[in-house]
C-alpha positions in Angstrom: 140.3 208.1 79.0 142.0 207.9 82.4 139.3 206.3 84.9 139.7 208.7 87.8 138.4 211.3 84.7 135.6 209.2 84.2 134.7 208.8 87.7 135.0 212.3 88.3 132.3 212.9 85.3 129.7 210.0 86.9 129.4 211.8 90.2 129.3 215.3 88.4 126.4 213.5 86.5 124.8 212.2 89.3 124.9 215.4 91.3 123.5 217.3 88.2 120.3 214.7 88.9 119.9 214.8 92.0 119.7 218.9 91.6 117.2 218.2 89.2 115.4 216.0 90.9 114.9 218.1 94.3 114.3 220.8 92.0 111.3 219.4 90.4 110.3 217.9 94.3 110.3 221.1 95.7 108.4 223.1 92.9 105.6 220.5 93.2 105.8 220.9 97.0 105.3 224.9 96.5 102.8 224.5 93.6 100.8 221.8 95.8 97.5 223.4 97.5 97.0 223.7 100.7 93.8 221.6 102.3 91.0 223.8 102.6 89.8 224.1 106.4 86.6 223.9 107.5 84.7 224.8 110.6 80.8 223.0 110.5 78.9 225.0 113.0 75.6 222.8 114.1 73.5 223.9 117.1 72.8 220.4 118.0 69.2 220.0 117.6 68.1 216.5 120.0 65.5 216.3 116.9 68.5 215.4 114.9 68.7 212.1 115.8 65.7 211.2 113.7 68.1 211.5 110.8 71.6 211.3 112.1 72.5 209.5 114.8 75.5 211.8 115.6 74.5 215.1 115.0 73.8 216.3 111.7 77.2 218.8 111.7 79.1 215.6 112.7 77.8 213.7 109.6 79.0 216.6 107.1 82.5 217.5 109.0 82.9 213.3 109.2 82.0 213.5 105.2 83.9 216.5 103.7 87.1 215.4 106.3 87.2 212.2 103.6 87.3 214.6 100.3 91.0 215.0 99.0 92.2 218.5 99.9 89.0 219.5 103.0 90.3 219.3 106.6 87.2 219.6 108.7 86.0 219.7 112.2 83.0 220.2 113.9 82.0 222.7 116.9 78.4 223.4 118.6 77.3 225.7 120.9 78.6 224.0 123.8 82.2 224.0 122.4 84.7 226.3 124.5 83.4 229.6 123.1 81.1 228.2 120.7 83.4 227.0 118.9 84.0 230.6 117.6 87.4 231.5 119.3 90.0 233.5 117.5 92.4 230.9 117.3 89.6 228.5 115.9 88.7 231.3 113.4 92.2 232.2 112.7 93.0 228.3 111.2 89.5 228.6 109.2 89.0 229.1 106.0 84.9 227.8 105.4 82.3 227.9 107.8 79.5 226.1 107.0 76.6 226.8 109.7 73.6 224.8 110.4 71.5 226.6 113.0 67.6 226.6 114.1 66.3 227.1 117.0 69.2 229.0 119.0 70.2 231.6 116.1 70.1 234.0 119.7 72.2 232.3 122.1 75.6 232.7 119.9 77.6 235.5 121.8 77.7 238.8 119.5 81.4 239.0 119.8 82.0 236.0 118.4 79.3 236.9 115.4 81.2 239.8 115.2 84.4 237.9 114.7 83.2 235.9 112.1 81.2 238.5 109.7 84.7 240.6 110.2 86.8 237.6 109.0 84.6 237.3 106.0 84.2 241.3 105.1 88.2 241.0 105.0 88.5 238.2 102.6 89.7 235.8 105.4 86.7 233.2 105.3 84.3 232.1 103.1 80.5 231.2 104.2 78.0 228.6 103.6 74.6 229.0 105.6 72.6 225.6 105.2 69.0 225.8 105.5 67.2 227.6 108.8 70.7 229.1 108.7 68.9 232.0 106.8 68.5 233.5 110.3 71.8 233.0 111.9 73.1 235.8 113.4 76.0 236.1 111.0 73.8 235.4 107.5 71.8 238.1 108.6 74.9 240.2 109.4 76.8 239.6 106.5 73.4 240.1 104.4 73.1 243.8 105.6 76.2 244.5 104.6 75.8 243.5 101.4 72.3 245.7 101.0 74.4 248.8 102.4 76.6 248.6 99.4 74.5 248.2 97.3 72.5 251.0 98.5 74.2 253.7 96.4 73.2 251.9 93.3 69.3 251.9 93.7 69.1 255.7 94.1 69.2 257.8 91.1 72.8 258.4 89.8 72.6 261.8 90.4 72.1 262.2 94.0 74.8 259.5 94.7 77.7 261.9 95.6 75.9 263.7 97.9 73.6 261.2 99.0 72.8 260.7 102.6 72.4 257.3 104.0 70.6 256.0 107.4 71.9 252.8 108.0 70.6 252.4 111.8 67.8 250.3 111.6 68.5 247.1 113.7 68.2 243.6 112.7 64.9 241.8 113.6 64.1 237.9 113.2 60.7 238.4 112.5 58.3 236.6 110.1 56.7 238.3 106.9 53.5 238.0 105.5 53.1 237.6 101.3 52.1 241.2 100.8 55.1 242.6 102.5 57.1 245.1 100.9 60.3 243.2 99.5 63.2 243.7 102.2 66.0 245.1 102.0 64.6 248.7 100.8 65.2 252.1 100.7 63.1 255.0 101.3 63.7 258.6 101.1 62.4 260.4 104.4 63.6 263.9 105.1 66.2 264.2 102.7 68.0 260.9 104.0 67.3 257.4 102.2 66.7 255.1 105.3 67.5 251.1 104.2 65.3 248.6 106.1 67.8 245.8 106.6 66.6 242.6 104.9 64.5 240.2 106.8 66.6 236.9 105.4 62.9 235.1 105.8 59.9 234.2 103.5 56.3 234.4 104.1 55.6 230.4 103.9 56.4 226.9 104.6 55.7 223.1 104.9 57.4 220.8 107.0 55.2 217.7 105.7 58.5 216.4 104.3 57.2 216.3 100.6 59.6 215.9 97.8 61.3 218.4 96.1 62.6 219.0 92.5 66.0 221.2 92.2 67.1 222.5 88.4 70.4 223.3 88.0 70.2 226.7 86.2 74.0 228.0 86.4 75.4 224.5 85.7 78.7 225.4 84.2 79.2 227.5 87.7 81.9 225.7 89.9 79.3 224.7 92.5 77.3 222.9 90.1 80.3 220.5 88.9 79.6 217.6 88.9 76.1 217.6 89.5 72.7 217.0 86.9 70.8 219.3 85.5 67.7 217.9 87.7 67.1 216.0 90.9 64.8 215.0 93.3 65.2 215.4 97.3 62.9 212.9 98.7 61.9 214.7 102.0 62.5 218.5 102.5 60.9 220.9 104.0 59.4 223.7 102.1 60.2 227.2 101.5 58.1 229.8 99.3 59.8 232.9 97.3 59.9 235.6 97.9 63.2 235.6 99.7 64.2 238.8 101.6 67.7 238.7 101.1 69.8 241.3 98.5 69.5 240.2 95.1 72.1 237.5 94.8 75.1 237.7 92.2 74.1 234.2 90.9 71.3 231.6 91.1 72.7 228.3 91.1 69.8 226.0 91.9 66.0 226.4 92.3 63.2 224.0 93.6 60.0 223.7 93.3 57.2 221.2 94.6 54.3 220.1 93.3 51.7 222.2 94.6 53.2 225.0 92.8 56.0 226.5 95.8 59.7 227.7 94.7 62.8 228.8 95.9 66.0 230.3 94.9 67.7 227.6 96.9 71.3 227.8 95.9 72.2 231.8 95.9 76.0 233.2 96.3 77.0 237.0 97.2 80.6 238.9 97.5 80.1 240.7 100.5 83.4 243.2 100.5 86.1 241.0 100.1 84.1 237.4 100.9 82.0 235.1 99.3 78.6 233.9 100.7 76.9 230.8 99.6 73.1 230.0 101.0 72.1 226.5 99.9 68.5 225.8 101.2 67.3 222.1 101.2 67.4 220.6 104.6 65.3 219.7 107.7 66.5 218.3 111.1 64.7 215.1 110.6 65.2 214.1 106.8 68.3 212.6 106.0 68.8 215.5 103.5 72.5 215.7 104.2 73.0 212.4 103.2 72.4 212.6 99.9 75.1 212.5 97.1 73.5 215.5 94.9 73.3 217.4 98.0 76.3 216.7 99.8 78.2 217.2 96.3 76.8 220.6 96.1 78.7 221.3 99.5 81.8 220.1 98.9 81.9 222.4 95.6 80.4 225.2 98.1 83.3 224.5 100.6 86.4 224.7 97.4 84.8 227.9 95.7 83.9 230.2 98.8 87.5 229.5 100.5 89.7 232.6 100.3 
Protein backbone atom coordinates (compact mmCIF):
# COMPACT_ATOMS: atom_id res chain seq x y z
CA UNK A 1 0.00 0.00 0.00
CA UNK A 2 1.45 3.32 -1.12
CA UNK A 3 2.76 5.15 2.22
CA UNK A 4 1.25 8.56 1.48
CA UNK A 5 -2.26 6.19 1.62
CA UNK A 6 -1.18 5.00 4.87
CA UNK A 7 -0.32 8.24 6.21
CA UNK A 8 -3.31 9.72 5.14
CA UNK A 9 -5.31 6.84 7.19
CA UNK A 10 -3.05 7.45 10.65
CA UNK A 11 -4.01 11.13 10.83
CA UNK A 12 -7.69 10.24 9.79
CA UNK A 13 -7.34 7.79 12.78
CA UNK A 14 -5.93 10.09 15.00
CA UNK A 15 -8.46 12.80 14.30
CA UNK A 16 -11.33 10.27 14.79
CA UNK A 17 -9.70 10.06 18.58
CA UNK A 18 -9.15 13.09 19.35
CA UNK A 19 -13.08 13.67 18.36
CA UNK A 20 -13.72 11.09 20.71
CA UNK A 21 -11.88 12.06 23.20
CA UNK A 22 -13.11 15.80 23.52
CA UNK A 23 -16.38 14.23 23.09
CA UNK A 24 -16.29 12.21 26.12
CA UNK A 25 -14.32 15.46 27.99
CA UNK A 26 -16.99 17.64 27.34
CA UNK A 27 -20.03 15.31 28.27
CA UNK A 28 -18.36 14.87 31.64
CA UNK A 29 -17.81 18.58 31.81
CA UNK A 30 -21.73 19.07 31.19
CA UNK A 31 -22.73 16.05 33.27
CA UNK A 32 -20.31 17.35 36.20
CA UNK A 33 -22.36 19.28 39.21
CA UNK A 34 -22.08 22.38 39.93
CA UNK A 35 -20.72 23.20 43.83
CA UNK A 36 -23.46 23.89 45.92
CA UNK A 37 -23.19 27.61 47.49
CA UNK A 38 -23.72 28.45 50.68
CA UNK A 39 -24.38 31.50 52.73
CA UNK A 40 -23.85 30.71 56.90
CA UNK A 41 -25.71 33.51 58.48
CA UNK A 42 -24.41 33.88 62.31
CA UNK A 43 -25.37 36.94 64.48
CA UNK A 44 -22.13 36.84 66.20
CA UNK A 45 -22.83 36.20 69.66
CA UNK A 46 -19.34 37.55 71.91
CA UNK A 47 -20.59 34.28 74.09
CA UNK A 48 -19.39 32.33 71.16
CA UNK A 49 -16.08 32.37 72.02
CA UNK A 50 -16.53 29.90 74.90
CA UNK A 51 -16.83 27.33 72.13
CA UNK A 52 -15.34 28.75 69.02
CA UNK A 53 -12.71 30.99 68.96
CA UNK A 54 -13.85 32.48 65.63
CA UNK A 55 -17.32 32.65 65.60
CA UNK A 56 -19.45 29.76 65.48
CA UNK A 57 -20.75 30.62 61.55
CA UNK A 58 -16.97 30.88 60.75
CA UNK A 59 -16.28 27.33 62.09
CA UNK A 60 -19.23 25.70 59.88
CA UNK A 61 -18.57 28.02 56.50
CA UNK A 62 -14.56 27.09 57.32
CA UNK A 63 -15.95 23.31 57.58
CA UNK A 64 -18.48 22.71 54.78
CA UNK A 65 -15.94 25.13 52.38
CA UNK A 66 -13.56 21.68 52.80
CA UNK A 67 -16.46 19.14 51.58
CA UNK A 68 -16.07 18.20 47.77
CA UNK A 69 -18.86 20.01 45.86
CA UNK A 70 -19.94 23.07 49.05
CA UNK A 71 -18.62 26.55 48.26
CA UNK A 72 -19.32 28.47 51.47
CA UNK A 73 -18.94 31.87 53.02
CA UNK A 74 -19.88 33.43 55.95
CA UNK A 75 -21.79 36.90 56.68
CA UNK A 76 -23.14 38.54 60.09
CA UNK A 77 -25.04 41.29 60.84
CA UNK A 78 -22.45 43.66 60.38
CA UNK A 79 -21.74 42.53 56.78
CA UNK A 80 -22.64 45.27 54.11
CA UNK A 81 -26.43 44.74 54.25
CA UNK A 82 -26.33 41.97 56.49
CA UNK A 83 -24.92 40.03 54.40
CA UNK A 84 -28.43 39.73 52.72
CA UNK A 85 -27.83 41.79 49.48
CA UNK A 86 -29.35 40.70 46.15
CA UNK A 87 -26.32 39.94 44.60
CA UNK A 88 -25.23 37.85 47.74
CA UNK A 89 -28.66 36.09 47.52
CA UNK A 90 -28.64 35.90 43.84
CA UNK A 91 -25.17 33.45 43.92
CA UNK A 92 -26.85 31.37 46.88
CA UNK A 93 -28.20 28.42 46.87
CA UNK A 94 -28.36 27.23 51.03
CA UNK A 95 -28.62 29.46 53.82
CA UNK A 96 -27.93 28.03 56.91
CA UNK A 97 -28.80 30.65 59.77
CA UNK A 98 -27.68 30.68 63.31
CA UNK A 99 -29.37 33.50 65.16
CA UNK A 100 -30.24 34.33 69.04
CA UNK A 101 -30.37 37.23 70.54
CA UNK A 102 -30.91 39.79 67.49
CA UNK A 103 -33.65 37.66 65.43
CA UNK A 104 -35.16 41.81 65.38
CA UNK A 105 -32.40 43.81 64.13
CA UNK A 106 -32.30 42.00 60.48
CA UNK A 107 -33.86 44.66 58.05
CA UNK A 108 -37.42 43.26 56.81
CA UNK A 109 -36.44 43.80 53.27
CA UNK A 110 -33.81 41.68 53.32
CA UNK A 111 -36.08 38.93 55.24
CA UNK A 112 -38.28 39.55 52.65
CA UNK A 113 -35.73 38.82 49.97
CA UNK A 114 -34.79 35.68 51.36
CA UNK A 115 -38.39 33.92 52.23
CA UNK A 116 -39.17 35.17 48.41
CA UNK A 117 -36.04 33.30 47.04
CA UNK A 118 -37.12 30.23 48.88
CA UNK A 119 -41.09 30.40 48.08
CA UNK A 120 -39.75 30.40 44.27
CA UNK A 121 -37.64 27.41 44.47
CA UNK A 122 -34.37 29.55 44.33
CA UNK A 123 -32.87 28.68 47.82
CA UNK A 124 -33.03 26.11 50.13
CA UNK A 125 -33.07 26.73 54.21
CA UNK A 126 -31.44 25.28 57.16
CA UNK A 127 -32.40 27.16 60.62
CA UNK A 128 -29.92 25.81 63.37
CA UNK A 129 -31.08 25.97 66.76
CA UNK A 130 -32.48 29.43 68.47
CA UNK A 131 -32.92 29.96 64.65
CA UNK A 132 -36.55 28.79 65.40
CA UNK A 133 -37.29 32.52 65.79
CA UNK A 134 -35.43 34.09 63.05
CA UNK A 135 -37.37 36.31 61.23
CA UNK A 136 -37.31 34.29 58.01
CA UNK A 137 -38.16 30.60 59.86
CA UNK A 138 -41.03 32.18 61.25
CA UNK A 139 -41.81 33.70 57.85
CA UNK A 140 -41.40 30.85 55.79
CA UNK A 141 -43.30 28.72 58.60
CA UNK A 142 -46.61 30.84 58.03
CA UNK A 143 -46.56 30.25 54.76
CA UNK A 144 -46.50 26.83 55.06
CA UNK A 145 -49.63 26.88 57.77
CA UNK A 146 -51.53 29.07 55.09
CA UNK A 147 -51.42 26.32 52.67
CA UNK A 148 -52.18 24.04 54.53
CA UNK A 149 -55.04 25.76 55.79
CA UNK A 150 -57.57 24.52 53.21
CA UNK A 151 -56.91 21.08 54.27
CA UNK A 152 -57.89 21.22 58.05
CA UNK A 153 -61.44 22.57 57.26
CA UNK A 154 -64.04 20.20 56.20
CA UNK A 155 -63.86 19.35 52.48
CA UNK A 156 -66.93 20.77 51.78
CA UNK A 157 -66.58 24.28 52.65
CA UNK A 158 -63.16 24.44 50.84
CA UNK A 159 -64.38 26.05 47.54
CA UNK A 160 -66.06 28.64 49.13
CA UNK A 161 -64.12 28.90 52.17
CA UNK A 162 -63.07 32.23 53.47
CA UNK A 163 -59.70 32.73 54.90
CA UNK A 164 -58.19 35.59 57.42
CA UNK A 165 -54.73 35.37 57.14
CA UNK A 166 -53.89 38.88 58.98
CA UNK A 167 -52.74 37.99 62.14
CA UNK A 168 -49.05 39.28 62.61
CA UNK A 169 -46.14 37.36 63.70
CA UNK A 170 -45.23 37.53 67.46
CA UNK A 171 -41.98 36.22 69.25
CA UNK A 172 -43.58 35.40 72.23
CA UNK A 173 -43.14 32.46 74.74
CA UNK A 174 -45.91 29.78 75.34
CA UNK A 175 -46.84 28.10 78.36
CA UNK A 176 -47.55 23.98 78.30
CA UNK A 177 -51.34 24.35 78.23
CA UNK A 178 -51.39 26.49 75.19
CA UNK A 179 -53.46 25.70 72.42
CA UNK A 180 -51.08 24.09 69.71
CA UNK A 181 -50.08 26.96 67.19
CA UNK A 182 -50.67 27.30 64.03
CA UNK A 183 -54.64 27.01 64.33
CA UNK A 184 -57.68 27.78 62.82
CA UNK A 185 -60.90 28.98 64.13
CA UNK A 186 -64.03 29.74 62.52
CA UNK A 187 -65.41 33.32 63.71
CA UNK A 188 -68.07 34.94 61.75
CA UNK A 189 -68.15 32.83 58.89
CA UNK A 190 -64.32 33.32 58.24
CA UNK A 191 -61.68 30.68 59.53
CA UNK A 192 -59.00 33.07 61.17
CA UNK A 193 -55.28 31.04 61.32
CA UNK A 194 -53.16 32.09 64.36
CA UNK A 195 -49.77 32.01 62.75
CA UNK A 196 -47.52 29.53 64.56
CA UNK A 197 -45.40 30.57 67.38
CA UNK A 198 -42.10 28.49 66.14
CA UNK A 199 -41.35 28.24 70.19
CA UNK A 200 -41.92 25.58 72.97
CA UNK A 201 -43.03 26.09 76.40
CA UNK A 202 -39.57 24.82 78.16
CA UNK A 203 -35.90 24.62 78.38
CA UNK A 204 -32.52 23.93 80.09
CA UNK A 205 -29.40 25.41 79.35
CA UNK A 206 -27.42 23.22 82.13
CA UNK A 207 -25.68 21.75 79.18
CA UNK A 208 -26.73 18.15 79.92
CA UNK A 209 -26.32 15.46 77.45
CA UNK A 210 -28.57 14.50 74.86
CA UNK A 211 -29.52 11.29 73.00
CA UNK A 212 -30.66 11.71 69.13
CA UNK A 213 -32.38 8.49 67.28
CA UNK A 214 -32.32 8.46 63.85
CA UNK A 215 -35.96 7.62 62.96
CA UNK A 216 -35.95 8.35 58.95
CA UNK A 217 -32.47 6.83 58.49
CA UNK A 218 -32.67 5.80 54.86
CA UNK A 219 -33.75 9.78 54.34
CA UNK A 220 -30.76 11.58 52.47
CA UNK A 221 -30.03 13.72 55.54
CA UNK A 222 -29.42 10.83 57.68
CA UNK A 223 -26.66 9.24 55.23
CA UNK A 224 -24.16 8.40 56.66
CA UNK A 225 -25.06 8.85 60.17
CA UNK A 226 -26.03 6.00 63.17
CA UNK A 227 -29.09 5.06 64.24
CA UNK A 228 -28.12 6.67 67.87
CA UNK A 229 -25.81 9.21 69.33
CA UNK A 230 -25.03 11.20 72.07
CA UNK A 231 -24.29 15.18 72.12
CA UNK A 232 -22.35 15.68 75.13
CA UNK A 233 -23.55 19.29 76.05
CA UNK A 234 -26.84 20.85 74.59
CA UNK A 235 -29.21 22.75 75.64
CA UNK A 236 -32.62 21.53 76.10
CA UNK A 237 -35.77 21.93 74.33
CA UNK A 238 -39.36 20.35 75.33
CA UNK A 239 -42.18 19.32 72.62
CA UNK A 240 -44.48 20.57 71.92
CA UNK A 241 -43.17 22.45 68.99
CA UNK A 242 -45.39 25.20 67.45
CA UNK A 243 -44.46 24.86 63.98
CA UNK A 244 -46.79 23.16 61.02
CA UNK A 245 -46.60 19.61 61.12
CA UNK A 246 -43.46 18.80 59.30
CA UNK A 247 -43.43 16.48 56.12
CA UNK A 248 -40.70 14.25 57.77
CA UNK A 249 -39.08 13.69 61.19
CA UNK A 250 -35.56 12.87 60.78
CA UNK A 251 -34.05 12.89 64.22
CA UNK A 252 -35.51 13.20 67.81
CA UNK A 253 -33.75 13.69 71.30
CA UNK A 254 -34.48 13.10 74.33
CA UNK A 255 -32.69 13.58 77.85
CA UNK A 256 -32.78 11.83 80.82
CA UNK A 257 -35.20 13.46 82.85
CA UNK A 258 -37.74 12.59 80.51
CA UNK A 259 -37.70 15.97 77.81
CA UNK A 260 -37.95 15.42 73.81
CA UNK A 261 -37.84 17.09 70.71
CA UNK A 262 -38.55 16.71 67.13
CA UNK A 263 -35.07 18.01 66.42
CA UNK A 264 -34.39 17.33 62.85
CA UNK A 265 -37.91 18.35 60.85
CA UNK A 266 -37.97 19.38 56.99
CA UNK A 267 -41.08 21.20 55.10
CA UNK A 268 -41.72 22.23 51.19
CA UNK A 269 -42.84 25.56 51.57
CA UNK A 270 -44.18 26.40 47.72
CA UNK A 271 -41.48 25.63 45.67
CA UNK A 272 -38.47 25.28 48.64
CA UNK A 273 -37.36 23.12 51.07
CA UNK A 274 -36.86 23.96 54.84
CA UNK A 275 -34.72 21.98 57.18
CA UNK A 276 -34.79 22.88 61.21
CA UNK A 277 -32.08 20.87 62.95
CA UNK A 278 -32.17 21.76 66.73
CA UNK A 279 -29.08 20.72 68.83
CA UNK A 280 -26.88 23.69 69.60
CA UNK A 281 -25.93 26.30 72.18
CA UNK A 282 -23.50 29.27 71.92
CA UNK A 283 -21.18 27.84 74.40
CA UNK A 284 -20.99 23.95 73.68
CA UNK A 285 -18.85 22.97 71.02
CA UNK A 286 -22.02 21.34 69.49
CA UNK A 287 -20.94 22.29 65.94
CA UNK A 288 -17.94 20.53 66.18
CA UNK A 289 -19.04 17.34 66.31
CA UNK A 290 -18.88 14.80 63.43
CA UNK A 291 -22.57 13.36 63.84
CA UNK A 292 -23.74 16.80 63.95
CA UNK A 293 -21.78 18.48 61.54
CA UNK A 294 -22.52 15.38 59.09
CA UNK A 295 -26.13 15.96 59.46
CA UNK A 296 -25.42 19.57 57.96
CA UNK A 297 -23.59 18.83 55.20
CA UNK A 298 -26.44 16.29 54.10
CA UNK A 299 -28.83 19.31 55.09
CA UNK A 300 -26.80 21.66 52.86
CA UNK A 301 -26.85 18.85 49.45
CA UNK A 302 -30.66 17.87 49.91
CA UNK A 303 -32.38 21.47 50.55
CA UNK A 304 -30.24 23.16 47.48
CA UNK A 305 -32.54 23.79 44.55
Amino acid sequence: MPAVIIMDQMIIRCLLSLTLFFGVLGAARAQSPKPVRVLVWDDQQPEQAKAYENFLGNALADHLGKRPGIRALSVNLNSPEQGLDSATLDATDVIVWWGHRKHGEIKNERVEAVVQRVLDGKLGFIALHSAHFAEPFMRLMYERAKKDAPKQIPEAERATAKFDFSAPLKRNLVNRDAKLTPSLEKVDGVWRLTPPACVFPAWRADGAPSHVTTLLPDHPIAKGLPVKWNIPQTEMYDEPFHVPTPDAVIFEERWDKGEKFRSGCVWQVKQGRVFYFRPGHETYPVYRQAENLTVIENAVRWVAP
